[in-house]
LOVO-487302 format. One record per residue (C-alpha): y, z, x. Coordinates in Angstrom, 3 decimals, always signed. Each point is the difference from the previous one (the first is absolute). Example, Ala and Ser with C-alpha at 12.3 -4.5 7.8 and 13.67 -1.06 7.14 Angstrom:
SITE | north | up | east
SITE | -4.500 | +7.800 | +12.300;
SITE | +3.440 | -0.660 | +1.370;
END
This chain:
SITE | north | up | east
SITE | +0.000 | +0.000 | +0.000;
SITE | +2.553 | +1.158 | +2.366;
SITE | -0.067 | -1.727 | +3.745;
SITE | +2.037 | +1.461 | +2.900;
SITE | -0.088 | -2.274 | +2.904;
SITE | +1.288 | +0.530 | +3.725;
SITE | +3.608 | +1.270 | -1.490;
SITE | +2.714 | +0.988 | +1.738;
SITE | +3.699 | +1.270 | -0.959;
SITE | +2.852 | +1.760 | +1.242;
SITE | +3.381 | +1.865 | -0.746;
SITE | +2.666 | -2.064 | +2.081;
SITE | -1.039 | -0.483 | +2.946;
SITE | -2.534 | +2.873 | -0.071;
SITE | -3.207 | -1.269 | -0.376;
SITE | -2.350 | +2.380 | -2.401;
SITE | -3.368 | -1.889 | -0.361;
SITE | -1.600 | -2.091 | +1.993;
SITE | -2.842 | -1.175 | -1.162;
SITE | -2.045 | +1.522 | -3.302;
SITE | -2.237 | -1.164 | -1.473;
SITE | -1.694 | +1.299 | -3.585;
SITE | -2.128 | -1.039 | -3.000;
SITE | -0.306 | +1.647 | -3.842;
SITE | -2.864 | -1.834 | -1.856;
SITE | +0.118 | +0.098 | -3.808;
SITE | -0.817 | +3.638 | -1.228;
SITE | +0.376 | +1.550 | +3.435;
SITE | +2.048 | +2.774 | +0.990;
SITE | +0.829 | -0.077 | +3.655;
SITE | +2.158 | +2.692 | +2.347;
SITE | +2.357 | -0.869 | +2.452;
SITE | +0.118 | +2.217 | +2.574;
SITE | +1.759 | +1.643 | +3.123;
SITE | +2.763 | +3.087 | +1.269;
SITE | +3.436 | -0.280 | -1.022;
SITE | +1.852 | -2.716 | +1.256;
SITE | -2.638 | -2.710 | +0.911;
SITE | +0.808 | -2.593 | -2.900;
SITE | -1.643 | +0.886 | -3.544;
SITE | +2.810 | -0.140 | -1.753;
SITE | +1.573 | -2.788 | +1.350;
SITE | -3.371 | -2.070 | -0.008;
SITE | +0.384 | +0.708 | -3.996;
SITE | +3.476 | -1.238 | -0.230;
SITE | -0.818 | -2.729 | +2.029;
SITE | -2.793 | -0.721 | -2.449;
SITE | +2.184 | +0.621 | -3.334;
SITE | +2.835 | -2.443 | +1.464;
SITE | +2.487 | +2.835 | +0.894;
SITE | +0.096 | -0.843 | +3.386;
SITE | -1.214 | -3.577 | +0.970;
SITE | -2.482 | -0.641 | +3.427;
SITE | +0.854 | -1.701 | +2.761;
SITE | -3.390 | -1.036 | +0.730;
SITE | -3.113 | -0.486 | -2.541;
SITE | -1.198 | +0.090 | -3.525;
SITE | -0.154 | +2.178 | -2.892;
SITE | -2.279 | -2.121 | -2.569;
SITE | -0.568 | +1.219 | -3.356;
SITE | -2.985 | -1.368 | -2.204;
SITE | +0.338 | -3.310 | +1.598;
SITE | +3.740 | -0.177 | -0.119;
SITE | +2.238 | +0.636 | +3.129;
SITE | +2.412 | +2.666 | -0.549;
SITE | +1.684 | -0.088 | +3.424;
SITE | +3.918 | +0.399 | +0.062;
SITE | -0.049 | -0.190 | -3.832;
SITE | +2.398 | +2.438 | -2.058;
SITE | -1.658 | +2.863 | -1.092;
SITE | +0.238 | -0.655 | -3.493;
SITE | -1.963 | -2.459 | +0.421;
SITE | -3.041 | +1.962 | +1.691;
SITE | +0.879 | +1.824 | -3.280;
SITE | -0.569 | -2.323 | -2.077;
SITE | -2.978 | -1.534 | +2.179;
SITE | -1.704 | +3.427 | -1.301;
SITE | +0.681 | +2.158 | +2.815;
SITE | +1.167 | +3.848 | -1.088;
SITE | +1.396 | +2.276 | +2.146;
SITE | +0.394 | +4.070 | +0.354;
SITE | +2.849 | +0.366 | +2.452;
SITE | +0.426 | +2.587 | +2.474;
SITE | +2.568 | +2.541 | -1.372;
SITE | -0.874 | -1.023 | -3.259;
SITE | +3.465 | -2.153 | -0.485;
SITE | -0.148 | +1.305 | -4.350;
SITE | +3.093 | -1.114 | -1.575;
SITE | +1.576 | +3.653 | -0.176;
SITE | +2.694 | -1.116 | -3.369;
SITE | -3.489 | -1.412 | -1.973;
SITE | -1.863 | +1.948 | -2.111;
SITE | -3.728 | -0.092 | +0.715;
SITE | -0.683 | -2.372 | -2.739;
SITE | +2.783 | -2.042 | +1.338;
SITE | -1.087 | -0.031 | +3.078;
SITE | -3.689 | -1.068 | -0.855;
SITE | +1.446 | -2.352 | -2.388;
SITE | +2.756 | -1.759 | +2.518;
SITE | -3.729 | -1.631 | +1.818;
SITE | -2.061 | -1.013 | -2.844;
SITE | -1.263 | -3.249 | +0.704;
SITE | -2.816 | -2.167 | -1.930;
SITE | -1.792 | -0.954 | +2.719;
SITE | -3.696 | +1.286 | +0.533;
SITE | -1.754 | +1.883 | +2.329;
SITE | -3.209 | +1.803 | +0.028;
SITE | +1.093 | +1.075 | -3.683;
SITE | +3.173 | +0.318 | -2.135;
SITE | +2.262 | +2.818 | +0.393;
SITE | +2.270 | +0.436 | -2.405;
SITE | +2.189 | +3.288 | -0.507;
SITE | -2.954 | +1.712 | -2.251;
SITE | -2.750 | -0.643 | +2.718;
SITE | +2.743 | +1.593 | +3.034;
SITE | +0.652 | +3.091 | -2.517;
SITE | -4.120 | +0.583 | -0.350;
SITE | -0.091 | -0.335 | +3.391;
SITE | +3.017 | +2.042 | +0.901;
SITE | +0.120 | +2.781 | -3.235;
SITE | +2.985 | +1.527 | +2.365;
SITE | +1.737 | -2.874 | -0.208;
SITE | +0.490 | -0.544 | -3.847;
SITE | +0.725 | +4.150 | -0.454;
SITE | +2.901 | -1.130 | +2.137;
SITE | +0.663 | -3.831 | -1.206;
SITE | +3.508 | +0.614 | -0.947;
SITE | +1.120 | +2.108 | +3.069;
SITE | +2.098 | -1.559 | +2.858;
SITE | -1.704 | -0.847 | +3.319;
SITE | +1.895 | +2.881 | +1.328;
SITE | -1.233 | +2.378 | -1.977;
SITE | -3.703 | -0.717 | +0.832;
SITE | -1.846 | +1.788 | +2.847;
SITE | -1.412 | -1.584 | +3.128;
SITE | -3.238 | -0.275 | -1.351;
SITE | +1.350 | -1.438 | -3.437;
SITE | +2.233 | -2.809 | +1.839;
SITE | -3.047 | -0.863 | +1.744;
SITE | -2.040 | +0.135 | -2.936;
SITE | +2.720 | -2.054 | -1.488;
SITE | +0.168 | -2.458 | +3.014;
SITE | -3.445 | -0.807 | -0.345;
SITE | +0.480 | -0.492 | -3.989;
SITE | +2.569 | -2.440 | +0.630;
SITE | -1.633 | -2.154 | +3.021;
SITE | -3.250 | -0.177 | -2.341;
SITE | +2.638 | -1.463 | -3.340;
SITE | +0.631 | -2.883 | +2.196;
SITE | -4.078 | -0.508 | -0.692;
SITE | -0.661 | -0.782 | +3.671;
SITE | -3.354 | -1.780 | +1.797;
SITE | +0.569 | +2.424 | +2.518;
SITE | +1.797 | +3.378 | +0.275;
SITE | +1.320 | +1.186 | +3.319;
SITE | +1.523 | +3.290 | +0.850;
SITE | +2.074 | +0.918 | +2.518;
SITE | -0.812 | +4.203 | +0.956;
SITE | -2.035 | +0.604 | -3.329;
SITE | +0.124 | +3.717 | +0.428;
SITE | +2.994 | +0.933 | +2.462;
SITE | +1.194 | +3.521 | -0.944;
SITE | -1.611 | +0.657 | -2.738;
SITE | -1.580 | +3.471 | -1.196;
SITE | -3.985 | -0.092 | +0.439;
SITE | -0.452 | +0.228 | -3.678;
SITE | +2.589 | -3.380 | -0.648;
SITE | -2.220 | -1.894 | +2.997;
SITE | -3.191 | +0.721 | -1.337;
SITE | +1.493 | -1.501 | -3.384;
SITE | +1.207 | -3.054 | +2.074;
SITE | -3.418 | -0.554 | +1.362;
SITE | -1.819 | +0.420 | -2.997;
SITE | +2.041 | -2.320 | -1.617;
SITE | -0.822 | -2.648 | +2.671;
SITE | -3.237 | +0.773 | -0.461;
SITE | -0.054 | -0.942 | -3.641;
SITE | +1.799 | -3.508 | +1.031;
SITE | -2.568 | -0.742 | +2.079;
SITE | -2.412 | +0.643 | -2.349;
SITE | +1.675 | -2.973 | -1.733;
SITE | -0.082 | -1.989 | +3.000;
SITE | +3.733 | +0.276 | +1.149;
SITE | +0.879 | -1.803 | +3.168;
SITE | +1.476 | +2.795 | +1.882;
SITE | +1.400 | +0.481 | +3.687;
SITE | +1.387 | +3.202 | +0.649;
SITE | +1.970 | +1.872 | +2.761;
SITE | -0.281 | +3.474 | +0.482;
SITE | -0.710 | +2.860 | +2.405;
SITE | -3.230 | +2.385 | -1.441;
SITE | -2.636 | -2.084 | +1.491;
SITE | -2.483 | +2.292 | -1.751;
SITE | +0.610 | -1.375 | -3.162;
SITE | +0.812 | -3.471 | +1.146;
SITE | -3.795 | +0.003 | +1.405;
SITE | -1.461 | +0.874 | -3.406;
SITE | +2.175 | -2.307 | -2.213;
SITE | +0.260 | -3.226 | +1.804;
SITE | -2.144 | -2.757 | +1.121;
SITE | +1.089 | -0.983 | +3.576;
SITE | +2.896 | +1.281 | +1.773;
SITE | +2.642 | -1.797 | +2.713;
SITE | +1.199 | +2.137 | +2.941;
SITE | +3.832 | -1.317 | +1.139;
SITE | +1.062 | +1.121 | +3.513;
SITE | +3.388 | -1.369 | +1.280;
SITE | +0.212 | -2.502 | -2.271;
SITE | -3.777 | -1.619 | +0.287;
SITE | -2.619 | +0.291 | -1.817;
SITE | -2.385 | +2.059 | +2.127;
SITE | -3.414 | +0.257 | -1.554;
SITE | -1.322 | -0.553 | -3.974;
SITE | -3.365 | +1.431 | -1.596;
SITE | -1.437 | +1.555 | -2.336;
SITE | +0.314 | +3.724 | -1.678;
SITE | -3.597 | +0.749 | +1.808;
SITE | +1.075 | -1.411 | +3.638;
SITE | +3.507 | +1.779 | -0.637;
SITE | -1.580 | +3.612 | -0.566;
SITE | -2.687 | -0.477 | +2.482;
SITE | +2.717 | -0.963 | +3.233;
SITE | +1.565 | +2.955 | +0.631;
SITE | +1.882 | -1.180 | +2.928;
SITE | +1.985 | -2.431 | -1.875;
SITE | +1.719 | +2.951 | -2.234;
SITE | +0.776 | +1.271 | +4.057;
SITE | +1.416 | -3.312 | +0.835;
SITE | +1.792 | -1.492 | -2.668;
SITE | +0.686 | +2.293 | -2.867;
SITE | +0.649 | +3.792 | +1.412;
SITE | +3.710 | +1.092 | +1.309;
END
């Protein structure tokens, strides 16, 4: 589905990534890995058109998405979680689910019913500012939104960052459930632990390359590579 080929990008005349590579297949949900600093989150906006590579391909279910705008890797059927969130702080909750809603399909139709059953939080709150939410209910609300755009694939940016243990294990169990119904997901976050049990195959970044890729199983049973690539 998705196809990450040899990219590379840069800030000015600071060059960032130099050459990752990554693949989601249809009903996959990948990890992108690596400490802070080493290109995850600029691989993704590289990928979503925010930032456009220098070098290589982003491909998307046969179509190349390189340089394009990023509403149209939006409308292509890509969804995103952002890091930080990014709610729209003057919406209401409903507003802010409703300001995405798109027809297109993905592994099902969401549709603001479906994001309230999955999210009960969310419509207790539905007419409440995006200020007035908690971390864990803007995140809860971020992923409600990126799933009203019906995406192919779902991609988030630090799933989990500073949330209370209770509010993660929500996030992951809602993850869970869309892989269940064969999501495309790739996800970047830090508790390996639970990255290990959830996805299928994971990509380690380190200084902007991709450094290794495997599965859940090779992941857990190399220690060394949590020594080398992913502890401070």
């Amino acid at each position: 589905m998705l196809s990450v080929r040899h990219i590379e990008a840069s800030y000015g005349a600071a060059q960032v990534l130099f050459d990752i590579s990554l693949e989601v297949n249809a009903g996959e949900a990948v990890t992108l890995l690596g400490r802070n600093g080493m290109g995850k989150t600029t691989t993704i906006r590289s990928i979503m058109g925010l930032l456009r590579p220098t070098a290589g391909a982003v491909v998307f279910a046969g179509a190349v998405l390189t340089g394009r705008e990023p509403y149209h890797v939006a409308q292509a059927g890509v969804g995103l979680v952002p890091e930080g969130r990014q709610i729209f702080p003057t919406l209401t909750v409903e507003e802010n689910l409703l300001a995405t809603a798109a027809a297109r399909h993905g592994s099902r139709r969401w549709t603001l019913d479906t994001i309230y059953h999955l999210f009960p939080r969310l419509k207790e709150r539905r007419g409440n500012l995006g200020t007035q939410l908690s971390g864990g209910e803007q995140q809860m609300l971020a992923i409600g939104r990126a799933l009203m755009t019906n995406p192919k694939l779902l991609i988030l940016d630090e799933a989990t960052e500073g949330l209370a243990p209770l509010v993660r294990a929500e996030i992951w169990n809602c993850l869970t459930h869309l892989r269940s119904e064969n999501q495309s997901i790739l996800v970047v976050d830090k508790n390996v632990d639970a990255l290990a049990q959830f996805a299928d195959r994971h990509v380690i970044i380190e200084k902007g390359r991709s450094v290794w890729s495997g599965t859940s199983a090779e992941l857990v049973a190399d220690a060394s590579l949590k020594d080398r690539y992913l502890h401070v």
